[in-house]
C-alpha positions in Angstrom: -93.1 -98.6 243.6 -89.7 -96.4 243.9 -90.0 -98.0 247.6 -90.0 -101.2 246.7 -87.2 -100.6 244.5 -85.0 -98.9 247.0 -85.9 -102.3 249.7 -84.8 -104.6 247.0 -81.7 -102.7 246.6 -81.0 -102.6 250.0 -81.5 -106.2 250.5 -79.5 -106.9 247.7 -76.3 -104.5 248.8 -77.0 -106.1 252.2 -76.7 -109.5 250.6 -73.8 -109.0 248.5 -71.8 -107.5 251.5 -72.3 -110.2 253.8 -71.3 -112.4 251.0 -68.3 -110.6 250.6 -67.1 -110.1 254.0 -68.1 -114.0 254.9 -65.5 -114.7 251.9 -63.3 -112.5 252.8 -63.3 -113.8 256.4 -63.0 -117.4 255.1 -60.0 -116.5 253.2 -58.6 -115.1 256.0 -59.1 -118.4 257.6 -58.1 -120.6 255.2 -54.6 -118.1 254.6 -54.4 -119.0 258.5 -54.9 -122.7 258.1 -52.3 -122.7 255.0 -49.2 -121.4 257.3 -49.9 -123.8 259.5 -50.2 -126.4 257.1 -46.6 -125.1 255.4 -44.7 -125.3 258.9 -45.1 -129.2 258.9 -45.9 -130.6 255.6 -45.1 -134.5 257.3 -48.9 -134.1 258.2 -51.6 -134.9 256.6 -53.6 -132.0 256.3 -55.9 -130.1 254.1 -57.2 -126.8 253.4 -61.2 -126.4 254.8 -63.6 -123.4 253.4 -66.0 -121.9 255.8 -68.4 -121.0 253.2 -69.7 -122.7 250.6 -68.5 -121.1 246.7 -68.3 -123.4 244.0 -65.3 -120.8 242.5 -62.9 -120.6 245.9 -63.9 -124.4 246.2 -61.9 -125.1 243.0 -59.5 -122.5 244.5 -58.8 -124.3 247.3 -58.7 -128.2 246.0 -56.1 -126.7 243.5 -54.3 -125.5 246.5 -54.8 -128.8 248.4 -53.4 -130.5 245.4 -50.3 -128.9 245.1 -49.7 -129.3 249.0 -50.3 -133.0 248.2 -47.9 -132.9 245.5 -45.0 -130.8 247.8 -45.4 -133.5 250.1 -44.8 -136.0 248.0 -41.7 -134.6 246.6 -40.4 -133.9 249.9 -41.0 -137.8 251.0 -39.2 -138.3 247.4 -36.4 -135.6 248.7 -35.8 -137.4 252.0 -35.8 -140.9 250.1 -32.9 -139.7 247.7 -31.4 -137.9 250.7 -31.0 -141.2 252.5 -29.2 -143.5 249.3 -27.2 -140.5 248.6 -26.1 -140.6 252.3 -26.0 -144.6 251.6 -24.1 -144.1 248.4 -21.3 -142.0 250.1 -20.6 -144.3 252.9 -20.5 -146.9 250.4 -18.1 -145.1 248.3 -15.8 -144.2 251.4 -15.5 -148.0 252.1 -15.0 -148.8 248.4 -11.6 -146.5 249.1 -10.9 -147.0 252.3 -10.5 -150.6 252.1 -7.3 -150.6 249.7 -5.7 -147.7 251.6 -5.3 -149.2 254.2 -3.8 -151.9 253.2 -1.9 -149.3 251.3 -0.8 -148.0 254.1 -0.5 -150.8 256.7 2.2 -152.3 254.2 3.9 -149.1 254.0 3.9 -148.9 257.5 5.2 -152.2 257.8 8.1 -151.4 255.3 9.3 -148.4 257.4 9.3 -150.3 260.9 11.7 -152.3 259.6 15.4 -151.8 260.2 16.3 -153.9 257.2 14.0 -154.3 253.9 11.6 -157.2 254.3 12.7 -160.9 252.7 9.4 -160.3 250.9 9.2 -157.2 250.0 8.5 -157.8 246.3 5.7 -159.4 247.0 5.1 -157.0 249.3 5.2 -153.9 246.7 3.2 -156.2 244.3 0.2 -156.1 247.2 0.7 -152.5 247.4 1.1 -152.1 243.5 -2.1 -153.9 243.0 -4.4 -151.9 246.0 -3.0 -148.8 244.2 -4.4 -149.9 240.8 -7.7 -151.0 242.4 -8.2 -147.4 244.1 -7.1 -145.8 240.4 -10.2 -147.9 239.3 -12.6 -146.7 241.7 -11.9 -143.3 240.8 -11.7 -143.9 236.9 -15.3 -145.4 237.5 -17.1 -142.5 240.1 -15.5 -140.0 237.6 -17.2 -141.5 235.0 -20.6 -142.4 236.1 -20.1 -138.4 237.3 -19.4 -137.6 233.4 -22.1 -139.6 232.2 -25.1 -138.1 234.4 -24.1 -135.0 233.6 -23.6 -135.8 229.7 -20.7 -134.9 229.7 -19.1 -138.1 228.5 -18.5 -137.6 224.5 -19.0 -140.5 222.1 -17.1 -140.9 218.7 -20.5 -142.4 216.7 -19.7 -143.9 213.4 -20.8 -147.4 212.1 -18.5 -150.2 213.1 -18.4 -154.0 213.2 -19.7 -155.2 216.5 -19.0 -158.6 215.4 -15.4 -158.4 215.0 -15.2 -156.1 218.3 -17.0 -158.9 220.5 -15.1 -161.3 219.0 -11.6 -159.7 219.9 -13.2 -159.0 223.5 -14.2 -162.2 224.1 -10.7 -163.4 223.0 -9.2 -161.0 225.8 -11.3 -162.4 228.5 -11.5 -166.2 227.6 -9.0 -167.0 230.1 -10.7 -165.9 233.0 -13.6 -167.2 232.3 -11.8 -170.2 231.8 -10.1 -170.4 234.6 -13.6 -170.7 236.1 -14.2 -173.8 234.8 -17.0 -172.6 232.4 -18.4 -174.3 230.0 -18.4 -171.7 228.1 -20.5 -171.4 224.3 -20.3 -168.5 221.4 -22.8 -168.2 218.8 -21.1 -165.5 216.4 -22.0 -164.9 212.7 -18.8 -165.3 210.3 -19.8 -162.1 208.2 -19.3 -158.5 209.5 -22.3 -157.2 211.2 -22.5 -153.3 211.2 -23.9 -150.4 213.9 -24.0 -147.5 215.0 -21.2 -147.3 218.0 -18.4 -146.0 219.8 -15.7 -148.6 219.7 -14.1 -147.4 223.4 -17.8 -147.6 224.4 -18.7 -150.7 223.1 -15.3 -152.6 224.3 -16.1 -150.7 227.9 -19.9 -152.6 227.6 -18.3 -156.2 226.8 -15.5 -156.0 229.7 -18.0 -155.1 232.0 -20.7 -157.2 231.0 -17.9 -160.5 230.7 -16.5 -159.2 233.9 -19.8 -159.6 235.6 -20.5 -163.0 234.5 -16.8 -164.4 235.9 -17.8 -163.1 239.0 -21.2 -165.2 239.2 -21.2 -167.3 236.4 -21.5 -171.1 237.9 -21.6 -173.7 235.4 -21.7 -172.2 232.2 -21.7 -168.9 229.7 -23.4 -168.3 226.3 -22.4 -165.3 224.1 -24.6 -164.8 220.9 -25.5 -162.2 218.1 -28.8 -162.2 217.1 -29.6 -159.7 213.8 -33.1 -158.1 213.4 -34.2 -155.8 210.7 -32.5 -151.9 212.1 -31.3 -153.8 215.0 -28.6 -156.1 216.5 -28.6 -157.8 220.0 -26.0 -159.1 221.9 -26.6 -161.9 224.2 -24.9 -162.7 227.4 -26.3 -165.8 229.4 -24.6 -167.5 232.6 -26.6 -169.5 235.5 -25.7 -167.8 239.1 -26.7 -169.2 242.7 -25.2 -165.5 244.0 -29.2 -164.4 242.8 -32.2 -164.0 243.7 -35.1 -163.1 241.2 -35.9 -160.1 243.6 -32.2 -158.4 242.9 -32.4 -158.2 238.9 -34.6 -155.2 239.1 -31.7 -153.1 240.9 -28.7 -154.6 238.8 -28.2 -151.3 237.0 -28.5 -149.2 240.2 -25.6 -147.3 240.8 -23.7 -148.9 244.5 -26.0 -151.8 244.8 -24.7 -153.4 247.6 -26.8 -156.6 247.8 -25.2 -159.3 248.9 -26.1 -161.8 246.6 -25.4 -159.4 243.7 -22.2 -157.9 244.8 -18.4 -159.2 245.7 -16.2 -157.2 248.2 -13.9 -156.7 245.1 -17.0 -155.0 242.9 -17.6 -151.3 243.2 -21.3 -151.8 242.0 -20.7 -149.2 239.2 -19.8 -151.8 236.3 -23.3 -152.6 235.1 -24.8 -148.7 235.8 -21.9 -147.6 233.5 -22.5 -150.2 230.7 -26.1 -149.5 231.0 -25.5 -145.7 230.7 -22.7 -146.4 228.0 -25.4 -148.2 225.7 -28.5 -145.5 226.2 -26.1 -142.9 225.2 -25.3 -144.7 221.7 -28.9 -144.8 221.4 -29.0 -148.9 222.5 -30.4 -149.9 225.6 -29.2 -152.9 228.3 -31.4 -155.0 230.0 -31.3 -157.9 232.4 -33.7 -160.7 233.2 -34.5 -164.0 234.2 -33.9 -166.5 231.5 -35.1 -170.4 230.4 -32.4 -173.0 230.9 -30.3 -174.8 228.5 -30.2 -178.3 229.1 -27.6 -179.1 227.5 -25.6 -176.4 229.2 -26.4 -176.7 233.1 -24.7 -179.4 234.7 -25.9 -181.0 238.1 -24.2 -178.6 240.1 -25.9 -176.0 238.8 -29.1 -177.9 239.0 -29.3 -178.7 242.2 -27.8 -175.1 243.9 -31.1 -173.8 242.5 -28.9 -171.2 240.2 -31.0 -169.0 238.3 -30.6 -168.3 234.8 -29.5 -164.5 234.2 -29.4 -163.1 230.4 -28.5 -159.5 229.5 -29.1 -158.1 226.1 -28.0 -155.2 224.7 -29.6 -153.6 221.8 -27.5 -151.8 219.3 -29.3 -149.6 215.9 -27.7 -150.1 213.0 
């Protein structure tokens, strides 16, 4: 009997020390495997275990999980990588473009033995180049202050009413100038939120800025008044569209085509956008119905879509 016992512990010893040498050998292996894998994570590879354990099984999908997800974020890395790159050689034209003219006037000035008959109009070129750069960097300063919330709002409760109503005021002209028909659905009475006024006024400029740029035929403003809410509706047709670039309005440096002038930065909408989230509202953009009685037959047969933002203010 005692023999029998000492055989079966034998075996048993014998058994639990392959076991543990054959896992400790496939660790090995798979620590191998997993340095390999690290030096090029671009490849689609996995970790493999030489012998079968349910425990180091788990191990090792938990590992091949988390080399799925590092590659992932390193394809997500190398995607921001490239629009950042994208963004700066966007934002080096943006400047660029007004310097030199800046400087090719300038140039121009000093070449010349006596001052230019034109030279008024002349510094009134320069003068307005100069105020288009201070703009561009009034706006990347910004967006910069906003990402990193560092942009403070003065929150109180205000009438938006009144404060669209002024804005629209200011920028009737170029919109008129357009040849808009252009329609404003207002309430008479006070209608109160939660704002900042600066904000706010920054939101409206941009926003009625936008739609004299691609506006075509026509331009609706209207405040609609829910229960804790209020929404502010701006709604112009545009042939400069296409359905596939509302999506990336409010992306910072969107340089469509179709969706951006040489004289926009791209930043106008991302800061209005950002402007309302941090009030607590939000800004959206989509594809509208028509009005009838609005669109004209130019704006019928361009095939100009219908554009509508709304932004969304608590009260």
């Amino acid at each position: 009997m005692i023999y029998i016992f000492c055989m079966a512990g034998i075996i048993a010893g014998g058994y639990f020390a392959l076991c543990y040498f054959s896992i400790k050998r496939a660790l090995r292996d798979a620590d191998l495997e997993l340095q390999e894998i690290l030096k090029d994570l671009t490849q689609n590879q996995i970790l493999h275990l030489s012998v079968p354990d349910k425990d180091l099984e788990q191990f090792i999908h938990s590992i091949n999980h988390a080399l799925e997800e590092m590659k992932k974020e390193r394809q997500s890395c190398q995607k921001r990588e490239k629009v950042f790159q994208q963004q700066m050689e966007n934002i080096s034209h943006d400047l660029r473009t007004p310097l030199t003219v800046i400087l090719g006037y300038l140039k121009y000035i000093r070449s010349r033995e006596n001052q230019p008959e034109n030279l008024d109009e002349t510094l009134e070129t320069i003068q307005r180049k100069a105020r288009a750069m201070e703009k561009l960097v009034s706006q990347f300063y910004d967006i910069s202050r906003l990402a990193s919330q560092d942009y403070e709002l003065s929150i109180q409760r205000l009438d938006v009413c009144r404060l669209l109503r002024e804005t629209l005021t200011d920028n009737y002209q170029a919109l008129a100038q357009k040849d808009l028909k252009i329609e404003t659905h207002l309430p008479d009475h006070p209608v109160f939120v939660n704002g900042d006024t600066q904000a706010l006024e920054r939101i409206f400029s941009n926003l009625l800025q936008n739609a004299g740029r691609y506006a075509l035929t026509f331009f609706r403003a209207e405040l609609l008044e829910y229960p804790g809410k209020t929404c502010i509706r701006f709604t112009n047709d545009s042939s400069k569209l296409a359905p596939q670039d509302i999506p990336h309005l409010f992306e910072r440096f969107y340089m469509q085509d179709a969706a951006r002038s040489r004289s926009s930065t791209g930043l106008g909408l991302t800061i209005a956008k950002s402007l309302a989230e941090a009030m607590g509202g939000a800004l959206t953009a989509e594809l509208a119905e028509s009005f009838p009685a609005a669109l004209s037959a130019k704006s019928a047969e361009s095939g100009s879509l219908i554009l509508r933002f709304t932004l969304t203010l608590m009260e």
